[in-house]
N, C-alpha and C positions, 0 to 999 in steps of 0.2 A: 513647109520646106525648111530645114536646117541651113541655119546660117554661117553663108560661107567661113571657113578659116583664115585666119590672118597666117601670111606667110611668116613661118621663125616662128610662131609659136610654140608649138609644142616642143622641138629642141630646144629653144628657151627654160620652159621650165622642167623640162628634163634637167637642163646646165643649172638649172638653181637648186633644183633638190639635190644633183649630187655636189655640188657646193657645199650647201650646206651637210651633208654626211660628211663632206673632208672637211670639214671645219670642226663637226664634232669629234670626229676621231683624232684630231690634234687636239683639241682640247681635253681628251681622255689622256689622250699621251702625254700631253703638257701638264698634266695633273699628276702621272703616274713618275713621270722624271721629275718633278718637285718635291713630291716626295721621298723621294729615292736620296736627291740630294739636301735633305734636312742632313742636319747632324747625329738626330736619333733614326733618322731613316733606315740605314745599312742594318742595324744589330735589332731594328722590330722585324725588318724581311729574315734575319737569318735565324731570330729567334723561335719566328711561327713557324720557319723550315724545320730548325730540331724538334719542333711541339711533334711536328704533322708526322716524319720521320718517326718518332718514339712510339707514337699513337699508332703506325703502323706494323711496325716491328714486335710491340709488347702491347698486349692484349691487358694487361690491369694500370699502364700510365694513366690514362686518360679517366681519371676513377677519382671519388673523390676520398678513398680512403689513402690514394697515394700524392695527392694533392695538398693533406694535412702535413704527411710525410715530407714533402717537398720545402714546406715552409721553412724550416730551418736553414736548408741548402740557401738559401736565398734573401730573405726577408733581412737578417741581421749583414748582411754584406751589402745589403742594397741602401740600409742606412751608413755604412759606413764607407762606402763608394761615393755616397750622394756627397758627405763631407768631405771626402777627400777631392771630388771634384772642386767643389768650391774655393779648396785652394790650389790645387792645380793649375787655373785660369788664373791665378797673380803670379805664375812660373815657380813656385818653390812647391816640394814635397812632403811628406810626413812619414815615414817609415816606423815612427813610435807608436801609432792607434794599435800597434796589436799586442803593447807593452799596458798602453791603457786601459785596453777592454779588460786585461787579465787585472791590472790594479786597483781598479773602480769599484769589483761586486769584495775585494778583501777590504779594500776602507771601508765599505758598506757594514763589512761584518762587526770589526771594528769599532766604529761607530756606535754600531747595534751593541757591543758589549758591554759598551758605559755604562749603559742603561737608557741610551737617547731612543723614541720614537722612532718608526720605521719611512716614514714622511722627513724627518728631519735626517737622519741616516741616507738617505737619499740626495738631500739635496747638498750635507755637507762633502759626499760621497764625490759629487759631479765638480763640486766648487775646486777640490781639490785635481780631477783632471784638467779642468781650466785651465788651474794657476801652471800646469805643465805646458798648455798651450802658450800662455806669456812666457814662457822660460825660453821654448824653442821659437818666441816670434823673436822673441829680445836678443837673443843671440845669432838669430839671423840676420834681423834688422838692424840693429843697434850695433852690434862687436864685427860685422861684416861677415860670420861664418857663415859656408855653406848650410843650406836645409839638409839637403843631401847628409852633412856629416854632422851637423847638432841633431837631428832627429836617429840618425841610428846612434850614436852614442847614449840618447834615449832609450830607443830601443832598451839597449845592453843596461845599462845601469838603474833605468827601471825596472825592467823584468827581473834582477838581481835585487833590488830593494822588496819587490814583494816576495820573492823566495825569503828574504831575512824576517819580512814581518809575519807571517804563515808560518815559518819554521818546514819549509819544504813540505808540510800537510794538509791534505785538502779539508774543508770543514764544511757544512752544511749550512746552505743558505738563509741567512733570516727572513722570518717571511714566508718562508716557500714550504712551511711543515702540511704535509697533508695528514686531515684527521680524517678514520673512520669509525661510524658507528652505523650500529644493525638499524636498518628500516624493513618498512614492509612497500613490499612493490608489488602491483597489481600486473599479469600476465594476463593476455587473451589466446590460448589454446583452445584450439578447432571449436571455436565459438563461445566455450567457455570463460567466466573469469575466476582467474587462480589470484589468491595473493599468499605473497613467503616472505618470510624475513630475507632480507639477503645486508650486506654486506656494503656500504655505500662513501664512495673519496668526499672529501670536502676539502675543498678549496678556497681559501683567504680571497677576500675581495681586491689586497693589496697584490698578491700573487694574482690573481685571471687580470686586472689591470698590468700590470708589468712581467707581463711574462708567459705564465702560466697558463692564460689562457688561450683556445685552440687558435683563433685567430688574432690575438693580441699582438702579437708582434708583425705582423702582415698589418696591421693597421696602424701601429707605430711608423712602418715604411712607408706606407702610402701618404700621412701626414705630412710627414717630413719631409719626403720629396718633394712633396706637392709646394712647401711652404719653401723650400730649398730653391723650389723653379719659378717661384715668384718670387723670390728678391736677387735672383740672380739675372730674371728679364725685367722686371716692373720696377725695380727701386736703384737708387742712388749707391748704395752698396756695391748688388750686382753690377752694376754698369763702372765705378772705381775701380773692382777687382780683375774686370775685363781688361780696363786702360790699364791695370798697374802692370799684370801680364801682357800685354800687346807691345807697351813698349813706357817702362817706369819713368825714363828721364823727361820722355817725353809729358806724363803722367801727372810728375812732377810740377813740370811749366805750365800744366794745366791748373797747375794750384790743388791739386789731387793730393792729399796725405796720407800719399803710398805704405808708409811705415806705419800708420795705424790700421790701414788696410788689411793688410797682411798679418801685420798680429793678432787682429778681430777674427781673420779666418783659422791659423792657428788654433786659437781659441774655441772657434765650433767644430772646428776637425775634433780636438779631443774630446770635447764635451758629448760630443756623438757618440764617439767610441766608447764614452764611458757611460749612458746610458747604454748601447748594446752589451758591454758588459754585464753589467744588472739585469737585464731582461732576458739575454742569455745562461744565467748563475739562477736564477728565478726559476727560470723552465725544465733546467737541469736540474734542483731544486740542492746543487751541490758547487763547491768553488773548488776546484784543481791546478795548484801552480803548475802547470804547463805551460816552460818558456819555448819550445817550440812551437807545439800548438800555437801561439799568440804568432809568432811571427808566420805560421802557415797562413794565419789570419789576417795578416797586414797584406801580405804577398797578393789575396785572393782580393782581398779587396780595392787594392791600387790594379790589378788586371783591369777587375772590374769598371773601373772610372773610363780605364785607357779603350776598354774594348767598345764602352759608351759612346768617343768620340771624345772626349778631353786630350787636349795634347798636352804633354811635356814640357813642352816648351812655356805653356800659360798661353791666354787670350782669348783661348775657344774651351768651352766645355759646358754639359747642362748635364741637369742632377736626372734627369728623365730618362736621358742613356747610361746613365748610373745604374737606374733602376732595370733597363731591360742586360746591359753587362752581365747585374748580379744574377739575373733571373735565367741569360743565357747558359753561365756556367751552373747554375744550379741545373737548369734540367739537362744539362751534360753528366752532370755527374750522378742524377738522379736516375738518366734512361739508362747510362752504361752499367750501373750497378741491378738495374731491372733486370738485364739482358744478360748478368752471369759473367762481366766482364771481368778476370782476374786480377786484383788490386795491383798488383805488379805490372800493369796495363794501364794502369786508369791513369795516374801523371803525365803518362806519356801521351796518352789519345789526347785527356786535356790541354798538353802545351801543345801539339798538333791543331787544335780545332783554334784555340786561342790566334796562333800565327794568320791561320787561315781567315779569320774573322777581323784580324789587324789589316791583312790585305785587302778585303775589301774596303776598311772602313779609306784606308790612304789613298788606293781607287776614287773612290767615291767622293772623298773629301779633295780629288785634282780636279774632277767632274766640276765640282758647285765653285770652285777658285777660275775653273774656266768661263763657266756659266754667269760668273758676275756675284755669284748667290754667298762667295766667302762672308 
């Protein structure tokens, strides 16, 4: 004989199983709204929306021979986003990196023409954007000018100093010469093996490291970021440049030395830029004074910071949303040019998606101020 049931039981554990279901479904949700209100949150959702979009619309995106292609769009703005974030969060701007990028691979050349090594040519190369970054920290910090108006007057009077030292001519990259010579390559046709002389690039060791090579500069972004978003949460640095943008005077009283702060970042802002410069000039394996190009460059890359989640203001920012920023506009610009979009279009869609991508992020960033999670 089966033994009787206790009354309540079984709605008992009826009531505890689906308890526990509404426990785990909040806890889904609760996971799913955490993430949402990260700071990188908004611009990863909206990015894997244009991935998915592209990948549906154009049948060779999703490919990896447009993947290599992509790299450009994106990889060298993602380093120079990451930098620009990092000083954005002390509240001041740079408008110069795209005076730098262009000035860095012509002192390189430069350099290279003494007769100096292509290792030392590089590093006097960068030494010299530095010292541009103390110029514009010093005059910011020190003489009280705006960033705003020491860095485009940058801008203008650098891009103007490398037109004088170029002689408005482009010149060809040191470093970046590619040699060929005839080899013999083996073919397997319909089972066969053939071998022919053919025709073969070579490529300098110093070029596929800096530049040149297919994934080299995607791997330069990725380091960089990566080293970018650990001393901007894990270290004494990052956590100064946060206070110095959140609020300086206060900063200050904290015994914080704001004024070195900000010139430190200054300092890697350029220094960024002036590697992407060289690694850029590398790949192209040629130098173009192009002073607008550079400032298209600056433009694209300060989007980038902002669309990441860095404010304006200073306080808040991380180099991680830098890095999907760059990558969002890259593959905007990467699927509208798939899809046959008319150049005479393409700015335009871009400042479109850009606004649209700002609203969320300001959305989303009342969201986590609401939620306690500022």
């Amino acid at each position: 004989m089966s033994a009787a049931r206790t009354p309540g039981t079984a709605p008992a554990r009826i009531a505890a199983g689906e308890g526990g279901s509404t426990r785990a479904r909040l806890t889904a949700m609760d996971v799913a709204r955490r993430f949402l209100t990260l700071r990188e949150g908004s611009i990863v959702v909206v990015t894997v929306l244009a991935i998915l979009y592209f990948s549906v619309r154009t049948d060779h995106f999703f490919s990896h021979a447009n993947f290599v292609t992509l790299l450009p769009y994106f990889a060298p703005f993602a380093v120079l986003a990451a930098g620009e974030a990092m000083l954005m969060v002390t509240g001041e701007i740079d408008l110069s990196i795209g005076s730098v990028y262009l000035f860095s691979p012509f002192m390189f050349y430069e350099f290279n023409k003494a007769g100096l090594p292509l290792g030392i040519d590089l590093v006097l190369a960068l030494l010299c954007c530095a010292a541009v970054g103390v110029i514009n920290g010093v005059f910011t910090e020190v003489f009280g000018i705006s960033s705003f108006i020491t860095t485009l007057a940058m801008l203008l009077g650098l891009g103007g100093l490398t037109l004088i030292i170029s002689n408005a001519q482009p010149v060809a990259m040191p470093g970046a010469t590619v040699t060929t010579t005839t080899e013999n390559v083996t073919h397997v046709v319909n089972g066969h093996t053939i071998t022919l002389p053919e025709q073969v690039n070579h490529v300098s060791t110093f070029a596929k490291i800096f530049g040149a090579g297919t994934y080299s500069e995607l791997i330069w972004a990725l380091v960089i970021v990566l080293i970018l978003h650990l001393v901007l949460t894990r270290t004494r640095w990052g956590v100064y440049s946060i206070a110095a943008g959140g609020n300086k005077l206060g900063a200050r009283e904290a015994g914080i030395n704001v004024r070195l702060t900000v010139i430190r970042n200054f300092v890697l802002c350029s220094t960024l830029a002036g590697i992407v410069g060289v690694l850029e000039a590398v790949r192209s394996s040629s130098i173009s004074p192009d002073t607008s190009g550079a400032s298209e460059t600056m433009f694209r890359a300060v989007s980038a910071a902002v669309i990441g989640g860095t404010l304006l203001a200073g306080g808040e920012g991380t180099a991680i949303g830098a890095l999907f920023g760059a990558l969002f506009l890259g593959v905007l610009r990467d699927g509208l040019t798939l899809q046959g979009i008319n150049a005479d279009y393409l700015d335009f869609i871009l400042g479109i998606a850009i606004l649209i991508a700002m609203l969320i992020n300001v959305y989303v960033g009342r969201v986590r101020k609401g939620s306690g999670r500022g």
